[in-house]
C-alpha positions as CSV (number, residue, x, y, z in Angstrom):
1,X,-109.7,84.8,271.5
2,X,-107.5,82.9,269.1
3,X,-104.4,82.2,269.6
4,X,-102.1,85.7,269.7
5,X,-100.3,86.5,266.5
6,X,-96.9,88.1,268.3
7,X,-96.9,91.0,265.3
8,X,-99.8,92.1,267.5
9,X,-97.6,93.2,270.0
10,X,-95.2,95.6,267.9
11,X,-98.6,97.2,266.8
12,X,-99.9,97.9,270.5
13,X,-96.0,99.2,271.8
14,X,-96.4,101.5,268.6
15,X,-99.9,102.9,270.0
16,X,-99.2,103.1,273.4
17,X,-95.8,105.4,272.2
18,X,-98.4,107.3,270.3
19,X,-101.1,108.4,273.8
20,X,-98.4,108.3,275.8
21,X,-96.6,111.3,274.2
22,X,-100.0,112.8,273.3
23,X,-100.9,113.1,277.2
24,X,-97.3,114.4,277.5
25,X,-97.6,117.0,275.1
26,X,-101.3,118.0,276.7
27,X,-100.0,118.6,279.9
28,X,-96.5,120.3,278.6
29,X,-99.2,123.0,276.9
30,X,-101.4,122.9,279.9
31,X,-98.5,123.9,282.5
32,X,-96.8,126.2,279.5
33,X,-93.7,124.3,280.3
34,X,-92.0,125.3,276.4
35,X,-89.3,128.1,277.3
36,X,-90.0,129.4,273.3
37,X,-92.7,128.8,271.0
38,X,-90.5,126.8,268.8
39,X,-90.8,124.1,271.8
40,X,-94.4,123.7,271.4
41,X,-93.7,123.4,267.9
42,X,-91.0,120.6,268.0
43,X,-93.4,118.5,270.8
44,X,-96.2,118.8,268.2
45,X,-93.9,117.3,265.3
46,X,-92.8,114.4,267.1
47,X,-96.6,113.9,267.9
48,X,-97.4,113.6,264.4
49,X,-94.7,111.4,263.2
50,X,-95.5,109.2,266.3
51,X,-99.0,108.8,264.6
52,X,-98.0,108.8,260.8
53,X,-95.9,105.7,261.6
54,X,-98.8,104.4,263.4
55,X,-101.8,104.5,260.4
56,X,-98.9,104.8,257.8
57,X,-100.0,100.9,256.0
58,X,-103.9,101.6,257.3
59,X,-105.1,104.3,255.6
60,X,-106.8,102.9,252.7
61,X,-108.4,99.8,255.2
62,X,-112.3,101.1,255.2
63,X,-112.6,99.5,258.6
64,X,-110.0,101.8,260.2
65,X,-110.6,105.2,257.8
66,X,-113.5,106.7,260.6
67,X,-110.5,106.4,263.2
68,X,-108.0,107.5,261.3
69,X,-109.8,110.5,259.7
70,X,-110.7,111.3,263.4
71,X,-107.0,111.8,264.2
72,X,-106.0,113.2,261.4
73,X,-108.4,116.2,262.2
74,X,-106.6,116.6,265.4
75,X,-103.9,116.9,264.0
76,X,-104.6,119.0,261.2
77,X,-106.7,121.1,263.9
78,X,-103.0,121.2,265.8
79,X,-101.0,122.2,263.2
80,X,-103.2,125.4,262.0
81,X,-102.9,126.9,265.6
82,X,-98.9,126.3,265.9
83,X,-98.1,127.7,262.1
84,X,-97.1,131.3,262.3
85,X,-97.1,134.0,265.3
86,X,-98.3,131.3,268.1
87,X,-100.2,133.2,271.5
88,X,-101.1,131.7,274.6
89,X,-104.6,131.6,273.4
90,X,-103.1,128.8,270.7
91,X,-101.4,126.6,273.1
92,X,-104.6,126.5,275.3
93,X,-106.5,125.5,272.6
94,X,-104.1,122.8,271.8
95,X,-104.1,121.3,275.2
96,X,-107.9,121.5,275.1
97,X,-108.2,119.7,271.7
98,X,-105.5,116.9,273.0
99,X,-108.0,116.6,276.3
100,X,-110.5,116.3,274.1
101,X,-109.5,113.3,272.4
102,X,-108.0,112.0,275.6
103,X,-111.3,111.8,276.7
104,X,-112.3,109.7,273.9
105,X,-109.1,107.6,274.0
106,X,-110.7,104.7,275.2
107,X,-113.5,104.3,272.6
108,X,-110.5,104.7,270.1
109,X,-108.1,102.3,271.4
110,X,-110.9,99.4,272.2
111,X,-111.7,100.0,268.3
112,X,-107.8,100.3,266.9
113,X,-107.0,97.4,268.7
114,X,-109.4,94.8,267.9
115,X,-109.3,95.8,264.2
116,X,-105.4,95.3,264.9
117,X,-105.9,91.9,266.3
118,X,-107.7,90.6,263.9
119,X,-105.2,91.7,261.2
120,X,-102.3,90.0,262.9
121,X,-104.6,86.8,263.1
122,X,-104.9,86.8,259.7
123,X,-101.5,86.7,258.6
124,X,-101.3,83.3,259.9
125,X,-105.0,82.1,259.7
126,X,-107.0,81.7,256.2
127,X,-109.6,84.9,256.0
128,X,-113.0,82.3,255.4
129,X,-111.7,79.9,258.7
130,X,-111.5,83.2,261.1
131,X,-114.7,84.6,259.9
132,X,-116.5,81.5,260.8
133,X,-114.7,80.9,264.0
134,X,-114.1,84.5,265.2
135,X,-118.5,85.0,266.2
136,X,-117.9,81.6,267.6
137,X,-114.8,82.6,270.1
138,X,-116.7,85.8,271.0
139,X,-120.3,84.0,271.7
140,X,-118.0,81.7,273.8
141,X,-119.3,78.3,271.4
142,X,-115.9,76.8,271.4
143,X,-117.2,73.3,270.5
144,X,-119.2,74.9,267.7
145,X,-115.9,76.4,266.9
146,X,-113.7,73.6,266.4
147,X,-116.6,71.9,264.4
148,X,-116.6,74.9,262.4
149,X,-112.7,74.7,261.5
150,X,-112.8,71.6,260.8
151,X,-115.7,71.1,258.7
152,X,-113.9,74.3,256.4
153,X,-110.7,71.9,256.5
154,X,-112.8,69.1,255.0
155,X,-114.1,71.6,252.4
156,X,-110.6,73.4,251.8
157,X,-108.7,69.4,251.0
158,X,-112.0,68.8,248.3
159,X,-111.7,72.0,246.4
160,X,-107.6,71.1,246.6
161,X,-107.6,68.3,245.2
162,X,-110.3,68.5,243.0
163,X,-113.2,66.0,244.3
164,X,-117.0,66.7,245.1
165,X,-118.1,67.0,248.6
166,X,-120.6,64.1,247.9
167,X,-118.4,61.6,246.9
168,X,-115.1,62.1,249.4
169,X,-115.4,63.5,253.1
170,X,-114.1,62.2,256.5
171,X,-111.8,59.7,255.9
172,X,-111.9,58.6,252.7
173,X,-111.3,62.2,252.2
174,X,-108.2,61.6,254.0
175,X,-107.3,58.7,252.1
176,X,-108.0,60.0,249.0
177,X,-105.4,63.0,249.3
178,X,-102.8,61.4,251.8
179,X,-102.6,58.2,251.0
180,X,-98.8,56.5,250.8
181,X,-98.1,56.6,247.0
182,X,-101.7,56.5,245.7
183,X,-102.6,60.4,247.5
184,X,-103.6,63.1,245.6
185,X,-101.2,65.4,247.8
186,X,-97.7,63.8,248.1
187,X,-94.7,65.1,249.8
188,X,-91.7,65.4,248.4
189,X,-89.8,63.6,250.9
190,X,-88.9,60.1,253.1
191,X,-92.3,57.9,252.5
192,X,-92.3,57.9,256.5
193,X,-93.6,61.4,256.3
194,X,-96.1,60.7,253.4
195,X,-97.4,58.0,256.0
196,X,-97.0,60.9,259.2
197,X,-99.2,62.9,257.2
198,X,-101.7,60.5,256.9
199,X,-102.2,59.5,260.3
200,X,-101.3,63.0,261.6
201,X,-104.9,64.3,259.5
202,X,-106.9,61.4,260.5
203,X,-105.9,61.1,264.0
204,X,-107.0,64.9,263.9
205,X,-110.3,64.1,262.6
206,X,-110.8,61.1,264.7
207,X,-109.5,63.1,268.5
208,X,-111.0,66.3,267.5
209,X,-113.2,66.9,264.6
210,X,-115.7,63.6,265.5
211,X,-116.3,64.2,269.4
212,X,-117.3,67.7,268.4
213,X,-120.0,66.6,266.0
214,X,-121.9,64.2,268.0
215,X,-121.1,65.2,271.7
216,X,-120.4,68.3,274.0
217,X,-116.7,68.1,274.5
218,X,-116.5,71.8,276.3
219,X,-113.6,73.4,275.4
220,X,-112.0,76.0,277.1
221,X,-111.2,78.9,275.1
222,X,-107.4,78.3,275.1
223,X,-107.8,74.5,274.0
224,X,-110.4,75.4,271.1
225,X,-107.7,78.2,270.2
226,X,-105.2,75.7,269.7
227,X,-107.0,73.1,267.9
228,X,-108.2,76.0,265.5
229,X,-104.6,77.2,265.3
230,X,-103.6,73.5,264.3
231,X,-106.7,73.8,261.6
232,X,-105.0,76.5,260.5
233,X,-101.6,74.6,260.1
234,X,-103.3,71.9,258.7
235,X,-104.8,74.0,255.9
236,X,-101.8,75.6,254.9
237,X,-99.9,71.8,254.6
238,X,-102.3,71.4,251.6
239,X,-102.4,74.8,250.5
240,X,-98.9,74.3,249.8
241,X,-99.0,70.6,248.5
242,X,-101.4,71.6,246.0
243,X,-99.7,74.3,244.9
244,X,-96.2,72.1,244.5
245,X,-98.5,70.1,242.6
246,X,-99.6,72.2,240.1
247,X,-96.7,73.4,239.1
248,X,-94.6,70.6,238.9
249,X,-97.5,69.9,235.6
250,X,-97.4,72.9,234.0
């Protein structure tokens, strides 16, 4: 598991809103609690704004679209029985149709939320480092995992700053694009940093990156999490260098 994005949990609070009024509004038409038909009616509405605020920034995302057309049946499904003169017959068929997917709900919610997940991960984390760590985490191969991160670091500073893979890697790498004065990435700031930089991305390499390659170092999940996160970090730093770069020579 990498390290929690904390948009993840607005996203689960907003689903658990969602089947929590859905079982509520099951077992209000099961018991035929609704004094008037218009309270079955106004039970149903709130169920179906609970859920269009839910899937409301999801709905063209292929990954989500089966779950989301599944729903959206329901509640289409719902709203055809409680449109006009409503019976008794109607609300039983409503509870039976929200029992139905109740039964289902944990298929559904184990496939929401992972898809969920791994959107709020990748706000913070580039898309090509978590889809080579992510089998990693999930196989439990955190070494292979921090090896991983850091081997797309290396190749994220070359394409950066412009050098071939063949010529600059490891620390020359480093020294090539954090270097005091002579870096091709510079920041814009005390020259202590510039040299903090420096020793902050080799001192990575050197504690973190090396061990992995030529030993078992057996990370636990959470500590291969972090160092990934750090990647992550790391990445971004010279995201944005280079891109301070190129536009101070346009």
């Amino acid at each position: 598991m990498l390290i929690f994005d904390f948009y993840g949990y607005g996203d689960l609070a907003e689903y658990a809103d969602f089947v929590k009024h859905l079982v509520w509004f099951r077992m209000y038409c099961t018991g035929r609690f609704g004094n008037e038909t218009k309270d079955y009616v106004k039970g149903f509405v709130e169920l179906k704004a609970l859920w269009e605020g839910l899937v409301q920034s999801y709905r063209e995302d292929p990954s989500l679209r089966h779950l989301v057309a599944e729903v959206d049946q329901l509640i289409h499904s719902i709203d055809k029985l409680l449109r006009g003169r409503i019976t008794d017959d109607d609300i039983g068929k409503v509870a039976k149709l929200l029992f139905r997917f109740e039964q289902a709900e944990e298929r559904f919610r184990e496939e929401y939320t992972e898809h969920k997940a791994d959107r709020a991960v990748l706000r913070d984390y580039p898309e090509d480092l978590f889809r080579l760590v992510q089998p990693l985490f999930y196989n439990g191969k955190y070494d292979l995992a921090v090896l991983a991160a850091f081997r797309y670091l290396e190749g994220h500073i070359q394409k950066e700053v412009g050098v071939s893979p063949h010529d600059y890697f490891g620390e020359n790498l480093i020294n090539y694009a954090f270097s005091p004065q002579t870096g091709a990435l510079q920041i814009a700031g005390h020259p202590n940093e510039q040299v903090g930089l420096r020793n902050f991305m080799s001192g990575a390499y050197a504690f973190f990156r090396n061990p992995s390659a030529h030993r078992a170092v057996k990370y636990d999940a959470f500590s291969a999490a972090a160092v990934v996160a750090m990647v992550a970090m790391m990445a971004k730093i010279v995201t944005q260098l280079a891109a301070r770069d190129t536009t101070k020579s346009e």
